[in-house]
VEXDREN-2710 file (C-alpha; in Angstrom, 1 decimal):
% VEXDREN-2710
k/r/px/py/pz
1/UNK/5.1/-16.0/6.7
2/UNK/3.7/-17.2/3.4
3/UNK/0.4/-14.9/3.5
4/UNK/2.9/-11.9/4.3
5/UNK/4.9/-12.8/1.6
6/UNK/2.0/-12.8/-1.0
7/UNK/0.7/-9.7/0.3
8/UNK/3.7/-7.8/0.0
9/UNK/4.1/-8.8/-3.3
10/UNK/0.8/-7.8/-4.2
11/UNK/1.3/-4.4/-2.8
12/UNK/4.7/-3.9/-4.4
13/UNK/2.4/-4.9/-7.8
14/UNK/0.1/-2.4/-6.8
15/UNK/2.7/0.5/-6.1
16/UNK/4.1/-0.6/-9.7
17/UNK/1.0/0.1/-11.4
18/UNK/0.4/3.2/-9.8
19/UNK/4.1/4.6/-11.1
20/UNK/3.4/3.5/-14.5
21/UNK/0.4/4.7/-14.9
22/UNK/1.7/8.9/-15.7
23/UNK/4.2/7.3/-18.1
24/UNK/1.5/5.1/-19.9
25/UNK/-0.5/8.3/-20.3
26/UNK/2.5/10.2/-21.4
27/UNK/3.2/7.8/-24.1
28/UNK/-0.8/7.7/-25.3
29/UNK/-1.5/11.4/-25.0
30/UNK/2.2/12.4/-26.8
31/UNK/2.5/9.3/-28.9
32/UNK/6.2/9.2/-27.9
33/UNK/8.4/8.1/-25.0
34/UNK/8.9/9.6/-22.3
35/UNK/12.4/8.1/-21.8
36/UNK/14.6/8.1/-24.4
37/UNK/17.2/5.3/-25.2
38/UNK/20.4/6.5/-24.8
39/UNK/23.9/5.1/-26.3
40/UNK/25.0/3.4/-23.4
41/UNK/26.2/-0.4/-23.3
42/UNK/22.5/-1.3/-21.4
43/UNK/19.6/1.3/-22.6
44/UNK/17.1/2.8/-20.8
45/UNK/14.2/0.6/-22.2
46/UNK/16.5/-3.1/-21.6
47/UNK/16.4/-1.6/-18.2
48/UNK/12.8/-1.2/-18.0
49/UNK/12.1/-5.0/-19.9
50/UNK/14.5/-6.8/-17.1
51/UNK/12.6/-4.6/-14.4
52/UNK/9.1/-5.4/-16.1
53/UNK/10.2/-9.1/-16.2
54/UNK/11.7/-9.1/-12.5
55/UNK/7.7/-8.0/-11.4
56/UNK/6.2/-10.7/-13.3
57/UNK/8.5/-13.3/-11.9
58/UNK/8.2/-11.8/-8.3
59/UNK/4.1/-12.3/-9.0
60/UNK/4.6/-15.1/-10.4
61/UNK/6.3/-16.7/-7.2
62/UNK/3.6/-15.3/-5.2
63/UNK/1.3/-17.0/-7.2
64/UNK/3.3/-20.7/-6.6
65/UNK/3.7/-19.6/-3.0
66/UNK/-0.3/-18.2/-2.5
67/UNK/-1.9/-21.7/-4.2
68/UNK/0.9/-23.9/-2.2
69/UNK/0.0/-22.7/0.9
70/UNK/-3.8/-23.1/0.7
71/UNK/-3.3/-26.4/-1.0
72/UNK/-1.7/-27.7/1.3
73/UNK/-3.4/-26.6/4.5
74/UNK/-6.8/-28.1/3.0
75/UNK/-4.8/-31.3/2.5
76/UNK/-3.0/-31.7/5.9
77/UNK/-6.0/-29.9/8.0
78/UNK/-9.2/-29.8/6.0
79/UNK/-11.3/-32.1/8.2
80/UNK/-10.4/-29.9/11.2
81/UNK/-11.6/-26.7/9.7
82/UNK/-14.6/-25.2/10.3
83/UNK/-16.7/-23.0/7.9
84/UNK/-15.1/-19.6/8.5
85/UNK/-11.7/-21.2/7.9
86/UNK/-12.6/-22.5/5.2
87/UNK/-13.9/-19.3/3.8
88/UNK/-10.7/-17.8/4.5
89/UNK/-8.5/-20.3/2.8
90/UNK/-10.9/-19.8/-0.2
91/UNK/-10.7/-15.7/-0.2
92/UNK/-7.2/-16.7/0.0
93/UNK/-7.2/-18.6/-3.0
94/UNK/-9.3/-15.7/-5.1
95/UNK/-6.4/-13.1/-3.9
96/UNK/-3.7/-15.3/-5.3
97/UNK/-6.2/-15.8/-8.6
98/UNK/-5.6/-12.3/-8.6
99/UNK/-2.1/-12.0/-8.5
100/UNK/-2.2/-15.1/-11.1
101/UNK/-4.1/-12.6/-13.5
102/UNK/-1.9/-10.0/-12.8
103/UNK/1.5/-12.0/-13.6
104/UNK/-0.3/-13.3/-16.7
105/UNK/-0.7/-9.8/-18.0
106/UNK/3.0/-8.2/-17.1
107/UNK/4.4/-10.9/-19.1
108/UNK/2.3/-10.3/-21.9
109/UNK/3.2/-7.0/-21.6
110/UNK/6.7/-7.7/-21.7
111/UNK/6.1/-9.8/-24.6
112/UNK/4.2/-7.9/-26.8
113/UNK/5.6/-4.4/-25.7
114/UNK/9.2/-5.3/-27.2
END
């Protein structure tokens, strides 16, 4: 359940970065945004700061959820294991290193970008 849940979160990461990516090279090439801020009562770009900061704290959860899990199953069953399990618990922990990294930098994005 847990290593499902950290990989979908990865991949919804993943699909995230691969939307943004035309509108960060929009904004580079054009020096302006692509979306405009309208005069609504929420704007276009406090829409896109509470979506930016709902990723990071969906990673962010994958992160607490991806170190729990191995932390735990090298507490309760780490004498048991043999080598390849081991190995696995430790790729485990890299991929949720990863995520860790990746939450790091969407809230420094949502920090510094507003």
């Amino acid at each position: 359940m847990s290593s499902r849940y950290v990989f979908a979160t990865g991949a919804i990461g993943f699909v995230y970065t691969l939307i943004q990516i035309p509108f960060a090279m929009y904004n580079v090439v054009k020096e302006k945004r692509w979306i405009r801020v309208c005069n609504n009562t929420i704007s276009t770009e406090t829409r896109y700061l509470i979506f930016l900061e709902g990723m990071a704290f969906l990673l962010a959860s994958a992160v607490g959820v991806g170190f729990g899990v191995t932390i735990e199953l090298k507490r309760a069953f780490g004498d048991r294991f043999d080598d390849k399990a081991k190995k696995f618990l430790n790729n485990g922990n890299i991929s949720t290193g990863l995520l860790l990294v990746g939450f790091v930098l969407m809230a420094l994005l949502s920090i510094f970008l507003y």
